[in-house]
N, C-alpha and C positions, 0 to 999 in steps of 0.2 A: 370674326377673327378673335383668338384666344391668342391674349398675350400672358405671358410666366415675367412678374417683376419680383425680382431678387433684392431691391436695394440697398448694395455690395455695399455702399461706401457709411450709409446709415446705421447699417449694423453692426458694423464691425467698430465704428464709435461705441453707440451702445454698449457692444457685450464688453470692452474692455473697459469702460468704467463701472459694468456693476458688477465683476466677475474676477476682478483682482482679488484676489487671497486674502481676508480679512482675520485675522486671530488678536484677543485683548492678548496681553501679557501681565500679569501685576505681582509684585514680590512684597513679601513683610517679613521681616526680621522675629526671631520670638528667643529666649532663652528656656531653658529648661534645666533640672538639678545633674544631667549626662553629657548632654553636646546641646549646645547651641544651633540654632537652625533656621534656614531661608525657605520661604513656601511661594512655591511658582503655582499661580491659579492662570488656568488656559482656558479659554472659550473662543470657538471657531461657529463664524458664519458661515450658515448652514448655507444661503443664497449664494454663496461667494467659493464655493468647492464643487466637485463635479461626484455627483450620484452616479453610480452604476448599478443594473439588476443586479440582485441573488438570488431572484428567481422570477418567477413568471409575474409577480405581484411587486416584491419589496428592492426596495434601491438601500445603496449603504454609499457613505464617506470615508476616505482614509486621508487621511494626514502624517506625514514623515516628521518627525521633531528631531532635532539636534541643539539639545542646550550646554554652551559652552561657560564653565564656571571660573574666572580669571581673576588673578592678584597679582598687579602690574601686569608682566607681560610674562606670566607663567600662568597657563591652563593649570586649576587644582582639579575640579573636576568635567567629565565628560557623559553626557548621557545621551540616549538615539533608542527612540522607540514611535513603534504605530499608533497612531489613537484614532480606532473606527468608530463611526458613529452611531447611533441604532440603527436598527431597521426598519426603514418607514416606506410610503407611497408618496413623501413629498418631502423638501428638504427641511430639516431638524439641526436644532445650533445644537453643538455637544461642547462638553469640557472636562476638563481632567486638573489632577492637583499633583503636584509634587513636592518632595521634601529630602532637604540638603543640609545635612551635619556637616559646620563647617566650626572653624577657629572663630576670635576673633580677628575683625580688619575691616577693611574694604574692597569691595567684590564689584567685579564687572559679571552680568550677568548674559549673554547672549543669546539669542534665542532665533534659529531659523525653522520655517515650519515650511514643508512642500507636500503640493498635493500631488497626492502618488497617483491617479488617475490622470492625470495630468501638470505635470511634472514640471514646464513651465511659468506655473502657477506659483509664486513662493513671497514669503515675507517676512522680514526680521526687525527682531528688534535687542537693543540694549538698555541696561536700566542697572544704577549704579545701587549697592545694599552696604550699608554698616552696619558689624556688628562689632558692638565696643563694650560687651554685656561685664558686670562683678557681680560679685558673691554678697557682696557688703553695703554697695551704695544705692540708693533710690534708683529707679530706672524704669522707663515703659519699651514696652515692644514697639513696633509698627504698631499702625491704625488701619486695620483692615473692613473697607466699605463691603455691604454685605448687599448680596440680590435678594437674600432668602434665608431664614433659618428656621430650625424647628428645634423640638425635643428629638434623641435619635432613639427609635424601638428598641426595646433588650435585645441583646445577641447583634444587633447590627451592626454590618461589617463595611466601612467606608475611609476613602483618604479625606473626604469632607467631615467624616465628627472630629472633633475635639473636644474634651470636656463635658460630655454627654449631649453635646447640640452636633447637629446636620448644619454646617456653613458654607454656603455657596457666594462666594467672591461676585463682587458687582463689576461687569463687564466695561471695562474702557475707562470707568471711573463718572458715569453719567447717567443722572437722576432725569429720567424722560418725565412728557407732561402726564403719564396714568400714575408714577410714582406719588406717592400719596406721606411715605415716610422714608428717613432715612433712619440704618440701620447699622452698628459697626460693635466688630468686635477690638478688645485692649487687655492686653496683662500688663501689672505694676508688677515693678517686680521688688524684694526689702522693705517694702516699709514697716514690715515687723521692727530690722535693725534701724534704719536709719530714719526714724520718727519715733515710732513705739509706742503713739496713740491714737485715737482718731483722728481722721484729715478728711478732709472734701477733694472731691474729682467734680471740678469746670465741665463742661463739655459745651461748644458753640460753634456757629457758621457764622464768617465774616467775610466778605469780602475780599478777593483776591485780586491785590493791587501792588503791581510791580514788588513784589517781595516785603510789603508794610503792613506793620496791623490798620486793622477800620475797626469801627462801632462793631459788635456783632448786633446780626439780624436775630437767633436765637440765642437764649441759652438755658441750661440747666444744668442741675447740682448733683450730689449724690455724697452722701457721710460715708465714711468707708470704715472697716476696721484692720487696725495693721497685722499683717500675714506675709507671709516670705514670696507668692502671689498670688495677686488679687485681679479676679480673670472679671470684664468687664460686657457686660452682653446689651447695648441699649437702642433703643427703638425711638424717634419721634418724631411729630409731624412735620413737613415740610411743603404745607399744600399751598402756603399762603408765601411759600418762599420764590420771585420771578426769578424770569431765566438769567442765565448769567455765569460767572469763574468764582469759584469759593475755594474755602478753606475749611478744612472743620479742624477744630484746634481742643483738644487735652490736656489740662494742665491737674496738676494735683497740687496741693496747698496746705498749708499746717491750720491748726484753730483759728490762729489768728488774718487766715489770710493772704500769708504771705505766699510770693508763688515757690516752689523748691522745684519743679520739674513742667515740661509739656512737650508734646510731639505735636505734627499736625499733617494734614494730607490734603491734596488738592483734587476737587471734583467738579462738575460741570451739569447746570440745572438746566430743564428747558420746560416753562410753563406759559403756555401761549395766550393762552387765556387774560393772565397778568398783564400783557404786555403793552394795553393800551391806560394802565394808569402811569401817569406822566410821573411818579416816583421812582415806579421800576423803570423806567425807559433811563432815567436821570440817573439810579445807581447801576444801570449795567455792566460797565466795565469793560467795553468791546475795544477795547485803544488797541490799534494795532491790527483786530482783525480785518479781513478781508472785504468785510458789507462797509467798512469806515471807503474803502475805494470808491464807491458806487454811489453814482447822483440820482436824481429824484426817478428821471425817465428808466435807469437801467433797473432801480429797485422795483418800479413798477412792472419793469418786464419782464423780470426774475420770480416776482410772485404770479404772475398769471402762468408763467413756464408752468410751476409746480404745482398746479391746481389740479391738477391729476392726480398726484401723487399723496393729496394731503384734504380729499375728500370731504375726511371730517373736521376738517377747516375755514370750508369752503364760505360760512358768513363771516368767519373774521377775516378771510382774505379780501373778499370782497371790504368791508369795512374799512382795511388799511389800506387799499386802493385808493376807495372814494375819499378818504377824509388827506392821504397822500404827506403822511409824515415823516420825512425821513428817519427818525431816529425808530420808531416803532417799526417802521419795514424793516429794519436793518436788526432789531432786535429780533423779531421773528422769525427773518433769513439767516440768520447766526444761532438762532433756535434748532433750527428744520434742520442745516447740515451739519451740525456737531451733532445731532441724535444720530443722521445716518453713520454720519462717521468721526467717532469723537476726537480720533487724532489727526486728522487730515482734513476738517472741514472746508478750508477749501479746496484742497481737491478733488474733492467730491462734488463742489459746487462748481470749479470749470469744465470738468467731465460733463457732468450732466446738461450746463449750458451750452457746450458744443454737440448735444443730442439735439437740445429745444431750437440752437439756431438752424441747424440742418431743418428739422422737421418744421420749422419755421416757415424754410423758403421751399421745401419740396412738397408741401402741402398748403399751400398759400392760395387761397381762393378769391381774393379779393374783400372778406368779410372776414374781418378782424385776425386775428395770427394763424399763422399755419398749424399751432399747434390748440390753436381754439375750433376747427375743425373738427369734424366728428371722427375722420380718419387719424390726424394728428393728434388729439386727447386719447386717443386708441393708443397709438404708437407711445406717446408717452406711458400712460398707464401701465401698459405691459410689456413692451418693448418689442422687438422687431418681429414680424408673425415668420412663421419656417416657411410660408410660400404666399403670395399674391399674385394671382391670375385675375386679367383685367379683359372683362368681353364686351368688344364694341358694335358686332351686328346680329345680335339675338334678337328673331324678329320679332317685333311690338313691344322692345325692352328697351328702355334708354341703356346707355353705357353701365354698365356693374363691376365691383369689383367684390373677390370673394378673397380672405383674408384666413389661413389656415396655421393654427399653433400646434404642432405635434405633441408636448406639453405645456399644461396650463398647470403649473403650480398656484396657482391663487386659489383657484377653486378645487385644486386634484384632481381634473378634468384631464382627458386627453383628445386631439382631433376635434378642438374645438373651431368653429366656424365663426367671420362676423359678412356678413354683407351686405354691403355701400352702394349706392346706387345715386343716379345722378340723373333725376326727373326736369329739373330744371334746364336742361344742358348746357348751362353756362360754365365758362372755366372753371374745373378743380372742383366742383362743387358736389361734393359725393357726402351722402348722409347716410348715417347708418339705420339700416330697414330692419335688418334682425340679426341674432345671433345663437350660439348654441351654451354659448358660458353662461354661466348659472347669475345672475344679479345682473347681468343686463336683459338690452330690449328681447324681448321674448317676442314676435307677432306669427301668431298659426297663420295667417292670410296675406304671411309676405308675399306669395307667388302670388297672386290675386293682386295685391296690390302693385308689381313689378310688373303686370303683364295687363295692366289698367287699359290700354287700347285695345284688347282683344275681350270685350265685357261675353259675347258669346262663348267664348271656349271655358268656361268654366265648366269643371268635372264635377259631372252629377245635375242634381236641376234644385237644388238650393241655392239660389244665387246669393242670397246675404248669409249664409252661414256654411258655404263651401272654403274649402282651405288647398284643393291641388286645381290645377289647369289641364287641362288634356292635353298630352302629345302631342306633339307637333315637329315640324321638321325645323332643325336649329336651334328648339328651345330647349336648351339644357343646364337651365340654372339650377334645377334640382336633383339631374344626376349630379354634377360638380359639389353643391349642398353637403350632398349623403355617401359622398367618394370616402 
């Protein structure tokens, strides 16, 4: 008996937490000697938009924009354009930049993005901008966190150069654990007029606490010399800085000192690694988050959920299990989902635990969680397969199940296979015997080893180094396989 399991209610959890419409939004203020101007940096997740062919090979993203530029309740400007992605064989995050000559004032910025492949998909956001810029008095731009920048080649034609650099906006405003340094660009602006010597520019990360300064964690200097503006490109480390809500703060300062100006911007670190020195645990700053909810037993259950998802974590998870401190789980788990999603961390975190409790209980074997299962760590990892057929009288085969992805963006695989099988036959008890995605179990002699009661029907007369079965009637694990 060939049963086809769909499970409706599993997947459609799933796909609507990871496949909500994800776009950063970030704006900075700048002046210049013509018009004053507002720069909207876009970056859209590529996982979070729907690919369609452009041909037999390459798939593309489009995304719909409408950004609505407002002062009070009077639209000054309107803008509506497509921004397609490359062209790739797997999904690619894209982004674009734009720039808006505006007055001085205060501006409401709006921003709705839809995905033109599917149109249901949409997301928006708002984000307030001043621009209060003179001619005459000290002044800084925004503080623009940077992902990337370079020198830009002669002749290069981009809405990311300025000032002869390639600058690409850092997404969401969050410094992951491979970030290694932070980056940002600053224009002063007068201090020709309104110093007319040299002055020092501060630059530091402090702690982001209910709208109060702290100690900084970094800082450093920089002599400036005064110019009508003084464009600011700085780079540095941040490897020893734990997770947690920051500030990075700009001030500029006369000889002696004293402060005359400063901006500041808020950004979000996650370094896991740190996160069992009881210092960082102590300055984190989590007041308010969502991990502050959760007691000892949910924290524990929340990081084994994700142990699928965070591989290369998998001795510190285990660690903060065993040793079972709440504040370090809770730093960690406020690590994991502000990376996936820095503005909504948790919602991204009870999305995905209404995945882990389903697959919890629909895969529950009796041996530790449903999603510690082989099937269940499956379903996590990669989420719902595009078909499961479950065969219960293949004969000399226990129960199997065969698990089919029509795309595997992990590996850029397609038609990829895993198959479970359940030698034991005790309830739910399916382990995975082989597959066709690239980094897992690989075994040539899973037929052989599936079909372990029939040691004669092995094809060919190698018995310890054969890899197919012979024919037979009903046994069709490896048509279904190679379908």
């Amino acid at each position: 008996m060939k049963k086809i399991i769909l499970l409706w209610s599993l997947s459609l959890v799933f796909l609507n937490a990871v496949r909500a419409l994800d776009v950063s939004v970030s704006c900075a203020a700048f002046a210049s000697p013509t018009q004053n101007y507002v720069e909207v940096s876009l970056h859209v997740v590529g996982q979070t938009v729907e690919f369609v062919p452009v041909d037999t090979v390459l798939k593309q993203a489009s995304v719909a924009f409408l950004i609505l530029i407002k002062k009070g309740e009077r639209v000054v400007r309107v803008d509506k354009f497509i921004l397609n992605s490359p062209t790739s064989t797997y999904p690619l995050n894209f982004i674009d930049l734009k720039r808006y000559g505006l007055e001085n004032g205060k501006y409401q910025i709006e921003v709705t993005a839809t995905d033109v492949n599917k149109p249901e998909n949409t997301a928006q956001s708002e984000t307030e901008v001043r621009l209060f810029f003179s001619k005459e008095k000290l002044q800084q731009s925004d503080i623009q966190l940077l992902a990337s920048f370079r020198k830009a080649a002669p002749g290069e034609k981009s809405p990311f150069i300025k000032n002869g650099y390639y600058l690409e906006s850092l997404p969401f405003g969050f410094y992951g654990k491979n970030a290694g340094s932070l980056e940002f660009y600053h224009e002063i602006y007068n201090s020709d007029k309104a110093i007319g010597e040299d002055f020092m520019v501060t630059y530091k990360v402090e702690k982001a606490q209910n709208g109060e300064s702290s100690n900084p964690i970094l800082v450093g200097h920089k002599r400036r010399k005064p110019a009508p503006v003084d464009v600011l490109l700085i780079q540095f480390d941040i490897s020893q800085v734990p997770s947690g809500n920051y500030r990075l703060v700009v001030e500029v300062r006369d000889k002696t000192r004293a402060l005359l100006s400063k901006k500041s911007v808020f950004f979000q670190r996650s370094n896991p690694y740190l996160n069992l020195d009881p210092e960082a645990v102590a300055q984190a700053g989590l007041e308010g988050e969502f991990v502050n909810e959760l007691d000892t037993a949910e924290l524990v259950y929340a990081l084994r959920a994700i142990a699928p998802l965070a591989e290369q974590d998998a001795e510190l998870i285990n660690l903060l299990v065993k040793e079972s401190k709440p504040e370090a789980m809770r730093l960690y788990l406020f690590s994991f989902w502000a990376k996936e999603n820095p503005t909504r961390p948790r919602e991204a975190y009870e999305s995905f635990m209404a995945v882990a409790r389903h697959a919890d209980e629909f895969f529950k074997s009796g041996f530790g969680y449903g999603f510690e299962t082989d099937r269940g760590y499956t379903y996590i990892k990669y989420g719902a397969p595009s078909e499961i057929i479950r065969v219960e009288d293949d004969p000399a085969a226990p129960p199997y199940e065969i698990w089919t992805y029509n795309d595997f963006p992990v590996t850029r695989q397609s038609n990829v296979k895993f198959l479970f099988y359940n030698p034991s036959l005790s309830t739910n008890n399916f382990v995975l015997l082989h597959s066709t995605a690239r980094g897992e179990v690989n075994n040539p002699r899973w037929e052989i080893q599936l079909y372990g009661q029939s040691p004669n029907e092995i094809e060919g007369s190698d018995y310890f180094g054969g890899t197919r079965m012979m024919d037979n009637m009903g046994r069709r694990a490896r048509r279904l396989m190679e379908e």
